[in-house]
TIKOLNU-981203 format. One record per residue (C-alpha): chain; x, y negated, z. Coordinates in Angstrom, 3 decimals, always signed. Layout:
residues N
@chain=A, u=X, v=Y, w=Z
...
end
This chain:
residues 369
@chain=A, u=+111.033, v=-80.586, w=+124.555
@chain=A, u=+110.641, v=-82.383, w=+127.954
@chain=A, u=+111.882, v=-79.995, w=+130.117
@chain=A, u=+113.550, v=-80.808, w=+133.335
@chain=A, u=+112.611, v=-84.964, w=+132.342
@chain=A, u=+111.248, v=-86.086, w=+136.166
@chain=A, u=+107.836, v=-88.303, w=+135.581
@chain=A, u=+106.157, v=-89.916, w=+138.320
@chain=A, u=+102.603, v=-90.464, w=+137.730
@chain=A, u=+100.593, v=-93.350, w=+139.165
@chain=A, u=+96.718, v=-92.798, w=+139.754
@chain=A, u=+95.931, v=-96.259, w=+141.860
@chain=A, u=+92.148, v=-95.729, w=+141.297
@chain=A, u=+90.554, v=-94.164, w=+144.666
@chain=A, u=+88.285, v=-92.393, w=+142.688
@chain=A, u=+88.601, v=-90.412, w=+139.084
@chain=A, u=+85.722, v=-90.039, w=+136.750
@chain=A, u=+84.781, v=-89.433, w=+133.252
@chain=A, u=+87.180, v=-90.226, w=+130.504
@chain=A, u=+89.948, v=-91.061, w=+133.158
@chain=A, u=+89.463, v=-87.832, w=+134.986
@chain=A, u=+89.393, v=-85.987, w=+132.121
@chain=A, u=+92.709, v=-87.810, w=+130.422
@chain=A, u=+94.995, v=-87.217, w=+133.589
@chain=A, u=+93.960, v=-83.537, w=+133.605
@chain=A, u=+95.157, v=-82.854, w=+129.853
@chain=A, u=+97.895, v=-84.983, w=+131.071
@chain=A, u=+99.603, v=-82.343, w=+133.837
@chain=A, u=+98.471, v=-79.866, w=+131.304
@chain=A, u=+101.089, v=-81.207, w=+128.931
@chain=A, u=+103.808, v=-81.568, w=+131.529
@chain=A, u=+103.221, v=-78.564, w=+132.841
@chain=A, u=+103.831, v=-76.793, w=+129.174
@chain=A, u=+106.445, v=-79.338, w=+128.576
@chain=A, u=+108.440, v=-77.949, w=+131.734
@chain=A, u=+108.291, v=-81.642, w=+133.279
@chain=A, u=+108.282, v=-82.264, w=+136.639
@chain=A, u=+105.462, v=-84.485, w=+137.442
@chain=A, u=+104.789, v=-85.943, w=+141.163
@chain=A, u=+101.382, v=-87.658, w=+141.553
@chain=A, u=+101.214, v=-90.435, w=+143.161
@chain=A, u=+97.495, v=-91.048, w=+144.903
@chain=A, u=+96.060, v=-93.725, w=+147.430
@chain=A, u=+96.242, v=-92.112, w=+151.256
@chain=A, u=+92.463, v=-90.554, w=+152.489
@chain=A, u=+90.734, v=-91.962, w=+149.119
@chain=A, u=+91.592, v=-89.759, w=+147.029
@chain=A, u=+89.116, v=-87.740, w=+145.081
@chain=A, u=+89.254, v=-84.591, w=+146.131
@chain=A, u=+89.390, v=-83.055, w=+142.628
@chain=A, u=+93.430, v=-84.401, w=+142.067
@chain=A, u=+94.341, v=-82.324, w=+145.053
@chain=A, u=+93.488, v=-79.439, w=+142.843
@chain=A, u=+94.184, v=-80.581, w=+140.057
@chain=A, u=+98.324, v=-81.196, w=+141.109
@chain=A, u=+97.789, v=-77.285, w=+142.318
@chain=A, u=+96.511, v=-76.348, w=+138.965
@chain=A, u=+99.646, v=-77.834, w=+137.146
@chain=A, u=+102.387, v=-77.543, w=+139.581
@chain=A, u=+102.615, v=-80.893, w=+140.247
@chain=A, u=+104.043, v=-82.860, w=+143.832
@chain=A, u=+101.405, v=-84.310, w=+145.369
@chain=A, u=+102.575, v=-87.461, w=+147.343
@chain=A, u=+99.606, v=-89.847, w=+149.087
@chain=A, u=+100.489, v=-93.179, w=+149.966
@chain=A, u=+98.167, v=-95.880, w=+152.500
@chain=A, u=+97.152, v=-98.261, w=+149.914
@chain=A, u=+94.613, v=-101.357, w=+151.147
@chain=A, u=+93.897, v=-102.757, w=+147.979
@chain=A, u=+90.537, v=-102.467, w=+146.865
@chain=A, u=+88.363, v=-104.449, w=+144.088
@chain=A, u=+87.648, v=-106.898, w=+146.777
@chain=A, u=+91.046, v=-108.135, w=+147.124
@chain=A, u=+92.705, v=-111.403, w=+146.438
@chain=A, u=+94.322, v=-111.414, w=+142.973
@chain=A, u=+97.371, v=-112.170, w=+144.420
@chain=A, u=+97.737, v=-109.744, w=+147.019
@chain=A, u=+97.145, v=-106.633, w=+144.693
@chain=A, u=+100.564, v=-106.463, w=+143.259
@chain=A, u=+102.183, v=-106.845, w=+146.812
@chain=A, u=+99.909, v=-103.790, w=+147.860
@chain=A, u=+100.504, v=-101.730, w=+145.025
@chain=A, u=+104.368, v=-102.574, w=+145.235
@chain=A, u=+103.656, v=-101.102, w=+149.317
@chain=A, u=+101.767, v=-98.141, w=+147.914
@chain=A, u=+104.357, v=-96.977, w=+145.591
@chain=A, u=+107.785, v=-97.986, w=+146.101
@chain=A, u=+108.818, v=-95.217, w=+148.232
@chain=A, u=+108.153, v=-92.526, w=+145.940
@chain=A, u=+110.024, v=-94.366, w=+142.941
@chain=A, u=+113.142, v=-94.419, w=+145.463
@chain=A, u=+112.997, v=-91.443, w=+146.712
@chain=A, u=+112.073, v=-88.660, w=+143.825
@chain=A, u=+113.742, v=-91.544, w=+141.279
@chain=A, u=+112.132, v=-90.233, w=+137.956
@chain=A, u=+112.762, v=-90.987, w=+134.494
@chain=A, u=+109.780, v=-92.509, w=+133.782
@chain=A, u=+106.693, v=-93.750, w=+135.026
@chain=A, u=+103.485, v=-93.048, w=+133.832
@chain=A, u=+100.395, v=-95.305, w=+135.131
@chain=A, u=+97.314, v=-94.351, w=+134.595
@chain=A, u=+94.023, v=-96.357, w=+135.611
@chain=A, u=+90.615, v=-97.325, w=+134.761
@chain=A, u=+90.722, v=-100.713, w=+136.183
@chain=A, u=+92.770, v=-103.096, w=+134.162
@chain=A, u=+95.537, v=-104.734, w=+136.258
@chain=A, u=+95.558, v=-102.303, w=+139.149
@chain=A, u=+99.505, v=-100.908, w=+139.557
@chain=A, u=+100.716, v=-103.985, w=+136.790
@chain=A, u=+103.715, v=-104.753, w=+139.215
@chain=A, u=+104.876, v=-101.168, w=+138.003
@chain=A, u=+105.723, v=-102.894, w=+134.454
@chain=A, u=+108.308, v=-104.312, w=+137.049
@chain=A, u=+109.935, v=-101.366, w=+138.042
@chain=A, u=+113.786, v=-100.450, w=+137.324
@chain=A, u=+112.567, v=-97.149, w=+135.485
@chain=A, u=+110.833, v=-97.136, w=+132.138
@chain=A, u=+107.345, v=-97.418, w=+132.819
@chain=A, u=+104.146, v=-96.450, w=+130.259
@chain=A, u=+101.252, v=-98.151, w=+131.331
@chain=A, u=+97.763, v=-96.190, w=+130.144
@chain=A, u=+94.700, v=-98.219, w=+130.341
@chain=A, u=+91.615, v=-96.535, w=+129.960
@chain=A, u=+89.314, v=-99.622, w=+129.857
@chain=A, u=+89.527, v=-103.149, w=+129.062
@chain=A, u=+88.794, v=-106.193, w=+130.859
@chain=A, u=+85.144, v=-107.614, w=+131.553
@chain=A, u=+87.008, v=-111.243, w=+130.719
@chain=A, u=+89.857, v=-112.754, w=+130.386
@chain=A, u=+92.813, v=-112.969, w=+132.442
@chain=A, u=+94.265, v=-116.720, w=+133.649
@chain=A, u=+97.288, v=-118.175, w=+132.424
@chain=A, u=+99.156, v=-116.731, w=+135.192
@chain=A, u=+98.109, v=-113.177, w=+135.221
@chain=A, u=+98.442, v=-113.129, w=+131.753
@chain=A, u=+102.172, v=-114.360, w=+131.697
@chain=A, u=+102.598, v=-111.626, w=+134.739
@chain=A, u=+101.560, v=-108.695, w=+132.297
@chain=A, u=+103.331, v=-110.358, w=+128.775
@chain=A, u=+106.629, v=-110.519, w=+130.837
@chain=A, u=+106.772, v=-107.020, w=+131.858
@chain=A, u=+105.502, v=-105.307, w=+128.590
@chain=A, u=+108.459, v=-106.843, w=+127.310
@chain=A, u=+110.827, v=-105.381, w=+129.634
@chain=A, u=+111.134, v=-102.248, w=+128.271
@chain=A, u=+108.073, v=-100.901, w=+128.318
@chain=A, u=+104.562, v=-99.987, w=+126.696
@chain=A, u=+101.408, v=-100.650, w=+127.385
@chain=A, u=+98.915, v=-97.848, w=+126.176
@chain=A, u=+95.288, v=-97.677, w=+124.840
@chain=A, u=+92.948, v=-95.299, w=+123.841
@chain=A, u=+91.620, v=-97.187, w=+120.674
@chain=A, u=+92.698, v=-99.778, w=+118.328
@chain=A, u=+89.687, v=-101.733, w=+119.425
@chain=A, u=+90.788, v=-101.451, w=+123.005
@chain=A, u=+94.136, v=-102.380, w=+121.868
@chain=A, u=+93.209, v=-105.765, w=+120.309
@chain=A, u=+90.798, v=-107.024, w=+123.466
@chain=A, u=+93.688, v=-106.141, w=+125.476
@chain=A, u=+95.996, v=-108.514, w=+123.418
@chain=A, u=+93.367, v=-111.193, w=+123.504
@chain=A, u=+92.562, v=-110.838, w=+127.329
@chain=A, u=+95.340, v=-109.907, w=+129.508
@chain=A, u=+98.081, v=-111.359, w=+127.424
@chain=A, u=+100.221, v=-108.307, w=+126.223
@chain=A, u=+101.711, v=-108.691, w=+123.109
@chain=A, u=+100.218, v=-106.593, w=+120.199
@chain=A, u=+103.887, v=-105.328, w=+119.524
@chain=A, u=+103.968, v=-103.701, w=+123.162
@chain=A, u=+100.942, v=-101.826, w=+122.754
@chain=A, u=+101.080, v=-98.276, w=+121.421
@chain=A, u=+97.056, v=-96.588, w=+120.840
@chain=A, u=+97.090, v=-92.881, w=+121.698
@chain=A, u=+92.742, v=-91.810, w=+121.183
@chain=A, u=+91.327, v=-89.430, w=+123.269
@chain=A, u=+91.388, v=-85.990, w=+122.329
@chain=A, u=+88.946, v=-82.590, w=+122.243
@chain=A, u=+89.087, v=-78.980, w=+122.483
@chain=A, u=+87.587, v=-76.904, w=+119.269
@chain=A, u=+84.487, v=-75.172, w=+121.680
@chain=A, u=+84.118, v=-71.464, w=+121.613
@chain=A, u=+80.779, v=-71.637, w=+120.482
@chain=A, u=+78.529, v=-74.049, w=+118.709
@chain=A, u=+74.796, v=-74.418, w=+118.407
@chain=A, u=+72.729, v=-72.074, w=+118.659
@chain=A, u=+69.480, v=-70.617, w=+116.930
@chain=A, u=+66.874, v=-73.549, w=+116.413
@chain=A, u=+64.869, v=-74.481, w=+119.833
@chain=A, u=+63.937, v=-77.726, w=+121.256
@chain=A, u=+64.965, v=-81.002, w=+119.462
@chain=A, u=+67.909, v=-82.542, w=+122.388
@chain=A, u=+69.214, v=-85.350, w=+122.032
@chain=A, u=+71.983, v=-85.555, w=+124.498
@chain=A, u=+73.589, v=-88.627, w=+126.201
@chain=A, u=+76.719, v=-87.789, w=+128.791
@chain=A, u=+78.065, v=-90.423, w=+130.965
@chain=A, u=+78.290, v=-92.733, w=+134.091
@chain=A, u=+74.626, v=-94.151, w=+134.720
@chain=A, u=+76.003, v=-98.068, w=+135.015
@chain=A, u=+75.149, v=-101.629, w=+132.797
@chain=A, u=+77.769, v=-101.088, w=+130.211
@chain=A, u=+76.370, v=-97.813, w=+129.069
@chain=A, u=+72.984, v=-99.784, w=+128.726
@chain=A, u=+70.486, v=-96.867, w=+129.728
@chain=A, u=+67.961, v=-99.138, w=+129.237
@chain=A, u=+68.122, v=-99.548, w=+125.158
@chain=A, u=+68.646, v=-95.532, w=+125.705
@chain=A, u=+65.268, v=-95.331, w=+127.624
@chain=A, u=+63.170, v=-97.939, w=+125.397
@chain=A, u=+64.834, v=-95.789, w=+122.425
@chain=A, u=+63.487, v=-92.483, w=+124.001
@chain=A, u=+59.806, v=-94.338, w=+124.487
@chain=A, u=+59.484, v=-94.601, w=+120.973
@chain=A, u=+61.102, v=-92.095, w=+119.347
@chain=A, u=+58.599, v=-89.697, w=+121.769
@chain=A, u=+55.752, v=-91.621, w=+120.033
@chain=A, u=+57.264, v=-90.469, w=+116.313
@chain=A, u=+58.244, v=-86.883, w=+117.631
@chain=A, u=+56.358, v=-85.790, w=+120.763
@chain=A, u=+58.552, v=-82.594, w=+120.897
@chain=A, u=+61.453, v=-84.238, w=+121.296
@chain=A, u=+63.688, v=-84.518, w=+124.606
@chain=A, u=+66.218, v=-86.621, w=+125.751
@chain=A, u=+68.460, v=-85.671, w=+128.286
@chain=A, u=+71.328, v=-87.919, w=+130.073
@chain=A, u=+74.183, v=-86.862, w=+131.677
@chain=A, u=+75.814, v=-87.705, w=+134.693
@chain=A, u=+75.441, v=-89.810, w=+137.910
@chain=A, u=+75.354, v=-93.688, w=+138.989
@chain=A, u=+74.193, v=-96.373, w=+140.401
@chain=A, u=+71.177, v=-97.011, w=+138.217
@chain=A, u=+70.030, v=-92.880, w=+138.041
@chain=A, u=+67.548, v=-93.088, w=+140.723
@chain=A, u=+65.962, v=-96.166, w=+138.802
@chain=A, u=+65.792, v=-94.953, w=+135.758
@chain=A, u=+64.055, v=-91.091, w=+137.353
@chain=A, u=+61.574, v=-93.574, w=+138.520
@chain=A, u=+60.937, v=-95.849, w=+135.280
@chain=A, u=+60.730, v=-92.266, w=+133.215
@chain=A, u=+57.689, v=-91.430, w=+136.282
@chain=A, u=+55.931, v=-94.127, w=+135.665
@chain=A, u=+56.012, v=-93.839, w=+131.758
@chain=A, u=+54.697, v=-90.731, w=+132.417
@chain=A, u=+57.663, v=-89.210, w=+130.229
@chain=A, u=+59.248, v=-87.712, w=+133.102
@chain=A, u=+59.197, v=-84.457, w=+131.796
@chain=A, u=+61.056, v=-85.178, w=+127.893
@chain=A, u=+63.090, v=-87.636, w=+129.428
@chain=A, u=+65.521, v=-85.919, w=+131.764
@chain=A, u=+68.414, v=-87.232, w=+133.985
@chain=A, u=+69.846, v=-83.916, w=+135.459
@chain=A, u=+72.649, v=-85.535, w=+137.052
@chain=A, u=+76.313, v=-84.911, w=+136.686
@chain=A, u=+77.384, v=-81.803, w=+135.686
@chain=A, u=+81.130, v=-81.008, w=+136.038
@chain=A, u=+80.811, v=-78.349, w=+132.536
@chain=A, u=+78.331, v=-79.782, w=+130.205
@chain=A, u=+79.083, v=-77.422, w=+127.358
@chain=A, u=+75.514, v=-75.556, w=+127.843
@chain=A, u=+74.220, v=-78.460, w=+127.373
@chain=A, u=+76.045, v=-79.668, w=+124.096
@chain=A, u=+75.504, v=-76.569, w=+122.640
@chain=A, u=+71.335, v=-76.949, w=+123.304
@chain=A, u=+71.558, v=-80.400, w=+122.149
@chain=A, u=+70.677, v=-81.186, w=+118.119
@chain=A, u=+72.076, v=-85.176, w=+118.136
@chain=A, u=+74.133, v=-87.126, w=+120.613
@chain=A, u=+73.226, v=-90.788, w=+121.454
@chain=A, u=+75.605, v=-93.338, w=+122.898
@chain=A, u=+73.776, v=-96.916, w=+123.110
@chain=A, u=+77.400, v=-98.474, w=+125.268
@chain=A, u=+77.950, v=-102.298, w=+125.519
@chain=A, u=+81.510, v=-101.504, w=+126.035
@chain=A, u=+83.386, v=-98.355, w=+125.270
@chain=A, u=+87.311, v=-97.993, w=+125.253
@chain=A, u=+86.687, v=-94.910, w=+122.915
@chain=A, u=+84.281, v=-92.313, w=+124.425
@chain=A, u=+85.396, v=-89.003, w=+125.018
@chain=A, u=+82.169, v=-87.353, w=+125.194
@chain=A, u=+81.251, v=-88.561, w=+121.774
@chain=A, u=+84.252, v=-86.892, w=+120.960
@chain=A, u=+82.913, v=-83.572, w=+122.600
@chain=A, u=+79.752, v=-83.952, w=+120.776
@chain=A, u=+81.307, v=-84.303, w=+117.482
@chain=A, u=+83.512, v=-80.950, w=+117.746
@chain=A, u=+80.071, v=-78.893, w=+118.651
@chain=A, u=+78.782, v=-80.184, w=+115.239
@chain=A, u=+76.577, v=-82.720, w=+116.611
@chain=A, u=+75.221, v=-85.497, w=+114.394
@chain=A, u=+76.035, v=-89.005, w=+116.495
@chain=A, u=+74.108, v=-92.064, w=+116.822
@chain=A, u=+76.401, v=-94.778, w=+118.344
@chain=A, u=+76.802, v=-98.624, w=+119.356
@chain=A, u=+79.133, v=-100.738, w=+117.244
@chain=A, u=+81.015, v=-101.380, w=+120.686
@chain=A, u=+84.793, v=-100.909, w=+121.505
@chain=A, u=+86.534, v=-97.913, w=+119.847
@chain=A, u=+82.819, v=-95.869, w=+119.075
@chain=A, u=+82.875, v=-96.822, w=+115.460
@chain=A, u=+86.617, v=-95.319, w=+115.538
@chain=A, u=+85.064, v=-91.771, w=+116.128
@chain=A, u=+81.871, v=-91.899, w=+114.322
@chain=A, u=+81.711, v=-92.818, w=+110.112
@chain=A, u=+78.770, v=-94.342, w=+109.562
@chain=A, u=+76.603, v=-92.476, w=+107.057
@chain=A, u=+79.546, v=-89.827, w=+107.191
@chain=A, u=+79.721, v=-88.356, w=+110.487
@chain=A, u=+76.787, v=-90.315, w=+112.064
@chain=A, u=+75.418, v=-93.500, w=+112.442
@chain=A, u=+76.522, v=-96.356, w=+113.985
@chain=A, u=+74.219, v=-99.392, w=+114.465
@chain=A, u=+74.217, v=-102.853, w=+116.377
@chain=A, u=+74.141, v=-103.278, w=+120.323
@chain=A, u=+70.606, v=-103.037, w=+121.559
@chain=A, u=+69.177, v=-102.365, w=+118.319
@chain=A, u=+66.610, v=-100.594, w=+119.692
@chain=A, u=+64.567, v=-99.835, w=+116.279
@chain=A, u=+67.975, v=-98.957, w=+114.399
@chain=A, u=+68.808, v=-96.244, w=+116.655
@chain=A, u=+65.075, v=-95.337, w=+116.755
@chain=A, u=+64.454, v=-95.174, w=+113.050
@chain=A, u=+68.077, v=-93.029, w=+112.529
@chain=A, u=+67.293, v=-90.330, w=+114.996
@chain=A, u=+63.710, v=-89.991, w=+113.885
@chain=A, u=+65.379, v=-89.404, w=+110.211
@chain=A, u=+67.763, v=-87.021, w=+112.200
@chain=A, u=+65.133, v=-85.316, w=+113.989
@chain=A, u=+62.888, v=-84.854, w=+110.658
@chain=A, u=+65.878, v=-83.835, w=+108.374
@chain=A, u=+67.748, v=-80.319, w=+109.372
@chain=A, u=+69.903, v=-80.806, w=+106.206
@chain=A, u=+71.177, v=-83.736, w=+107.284
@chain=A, u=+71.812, v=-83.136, w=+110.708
@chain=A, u=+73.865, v=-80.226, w=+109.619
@chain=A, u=+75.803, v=-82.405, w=+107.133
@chain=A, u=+76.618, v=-85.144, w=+109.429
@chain=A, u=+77.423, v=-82.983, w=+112.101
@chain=A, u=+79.045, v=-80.413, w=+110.378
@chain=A, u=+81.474, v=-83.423, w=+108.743
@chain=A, u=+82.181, v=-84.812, w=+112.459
@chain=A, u=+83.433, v=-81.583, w=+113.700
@chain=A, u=+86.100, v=-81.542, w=+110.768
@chain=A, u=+86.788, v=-85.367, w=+112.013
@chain=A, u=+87.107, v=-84.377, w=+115.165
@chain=A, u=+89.290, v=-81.070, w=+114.617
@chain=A, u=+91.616, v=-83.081, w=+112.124
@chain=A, u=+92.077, v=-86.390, w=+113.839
@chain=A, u=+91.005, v=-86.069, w=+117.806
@chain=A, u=+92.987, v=-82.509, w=+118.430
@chain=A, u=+94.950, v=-82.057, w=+121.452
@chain=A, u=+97.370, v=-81.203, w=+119.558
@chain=A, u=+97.563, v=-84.802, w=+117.947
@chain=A, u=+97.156, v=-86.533, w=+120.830
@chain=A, u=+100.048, v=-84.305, w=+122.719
@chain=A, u=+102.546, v=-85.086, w=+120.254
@chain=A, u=+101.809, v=-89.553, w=+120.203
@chain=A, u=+102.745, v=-89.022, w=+124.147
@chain=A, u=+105.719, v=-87.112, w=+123.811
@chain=A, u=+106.903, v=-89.370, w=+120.798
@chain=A, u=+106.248, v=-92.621, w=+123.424
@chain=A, u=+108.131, v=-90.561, w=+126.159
@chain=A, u=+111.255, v=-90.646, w=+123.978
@chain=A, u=+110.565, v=-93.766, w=+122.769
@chain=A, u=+110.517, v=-95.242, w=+126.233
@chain=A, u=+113.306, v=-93.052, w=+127.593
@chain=A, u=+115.025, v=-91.530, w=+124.906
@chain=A, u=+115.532, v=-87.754, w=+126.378
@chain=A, u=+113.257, v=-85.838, w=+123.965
@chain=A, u=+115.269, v=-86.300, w=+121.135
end
């Protein structure tokens, strides 16, 4: 047990979303259950307005710091900010530990250089590789102590390769799901469901060409994304003029898509890049057959032929010619799916995923033992 261990938790990020939202939420959960006592740390007037709740939620301190570092600003100014942002709360509420947790690799590093232990959580990996410097910056303090953590084994190595932590330093703890309370329902109209931030790396455009022609195999079907972005407004407007509007949906985000996993027959994730993908893993425990890019830690979820399918980037006739087969098949889409929800129940439980933290928490500090 953890009770009475004092962790201070780091959200640099002026805004949460997706699988990082969702992470630090599960996160206070298990503190709050564990009897820690957690103060979040968030940047001063940016902060999302869901963490204030959130902290409530969980019984967490809520502390807000000014913070001026943004994505915009020099390389080597962000540590001095971030050292600004948080060094009063590590002096004054002096915690055990320090938990970091961010989607933007490099944000809060100069933590690794605090006098506490400190578990850094990365949630996504670098678009390229860090210089020698920065990368001698973030080997050094790993080794001090600390741990470095990542959501997949995939995310795990391209972290190793670009920002320079050793593979020793890095502990993988995946994402995790809740069993839902109900699964599909009676037969209706063939979904297939995508959930996530409309931006490049979750290529909506292989996911709209794919729609195109699966429509021309199976005019009944629908597809249906998920969620907001800077490209959702384009791609309304593409759907319009391929006169498709109406099987090709972007409803925008919705904060509680269960209604809509539970409608939807097979989940489609066409990413570039993809630490691991918790909404894959949310698809997979409502018994839904998933068709998935070989990127990042996807392939770690999904068994190809097993649980899904799992086919090259872009491949826009691979994914095509597997959901059509998905689509025409009810058999198989209740094999596939039925074997993903065991996957998911067995290897992606909260309950998994509760007790890898708590091991690195006594790992790091030694109090749980």
């Amino acid at each position: 047990m953890a009770k009475g261990m004092k962790i201070l938790v780091i959200v640099p990020d002026a805004a949460q979303y997706g699988g990082t939202s969702t992470f630090l939420e599960r996160l206070l959960d298990i503190h709050a259950r564990q009897g820690v006592v957690t103060t979040l740390l968030v940047p001063e007037g940016r902060s999302h307005p869901s963490l204030v709740s959130l902290a409530q939620k969980h019984g967490a301190e809520l502390l807000r710091s000014p913070n001026r570092a943004t994505p915009d600003t020099a390389p080597f100014l962000t540590p001095i900010l971030d050292l600004l942002f948080s060094w009063r709360a590590v002096a004054s509420r002096r915690p055990d530990l320090v938990v970091v947790s961010t989607g933007d690799p490099g944000r809060m590093s100069v933590a690794l250089y605090f006098p506490v232990p400190v578990l850094y959580i990365l949630h996504s990996t670098p678009e390229y590789g860090f210089r020698l410097l920065p990368r001698w910056y973030m080997g050094l303090g790993a080794r001090l102590g600390n741990r470095v953590m990542t959501v997949s084994q995939a995310a795990a190595e391209e972290v190793c390769q670009t920002m320079g932590v050793p593979r020793s330093r890095i502990s993988v703890v995946h994402n995790s799901c809740r069993s839902p309370e109900r699964l599909q329902g009676e037969p209706g109209p063939l979904v297939i469901l995508t959930a996530g931030h409309l931006v490049a790396y979750k290529d909506p455009w292989t996911w709209l060409e794919v729609a195109r022609t699966v429509l021309q195999g199976c005019p009944s079907a629908t597809f249906v994304w998920l969620g907001d972005g800077e490209l959702l407004q384009e791609l309304r407007a593409r759907a319009r003029e391929l006169c498709l509007e109406d099987r090709i949906l972007f409803p925008g985000y919705h904060a509680d898509p269960t209604a809509w996993f539970v409608r939807a027959r097979i989940y489609l994730q066409p990413s570039l890049r993809e630490s691991h993908g918790i909404a894959v893993l949310e698809a997979m425990s409502h018994g839904l057959p998933c068709v998935v890019a070989a990127a990042g830690g996807l392939p770690e979820s999904v068994l190809n032929n097993e649980t899904g399918y799992v086919c090259a980037p872009r491949d826009v006739a691979g994914f095509t010619d597997r959901i059509l087969a998905l689509l025409r098949d009810t058999a198989l889409r209740s094999r596939l799916g039925t074997a993903g929800r065991v996957r998911a129940e067995e290897i992606f439980s909260e309950t998994a995923q509760e007790r890898k933290i708590l091991a690195l928490y006594d790992r790091l500090t030694g109090k749980l033992g």
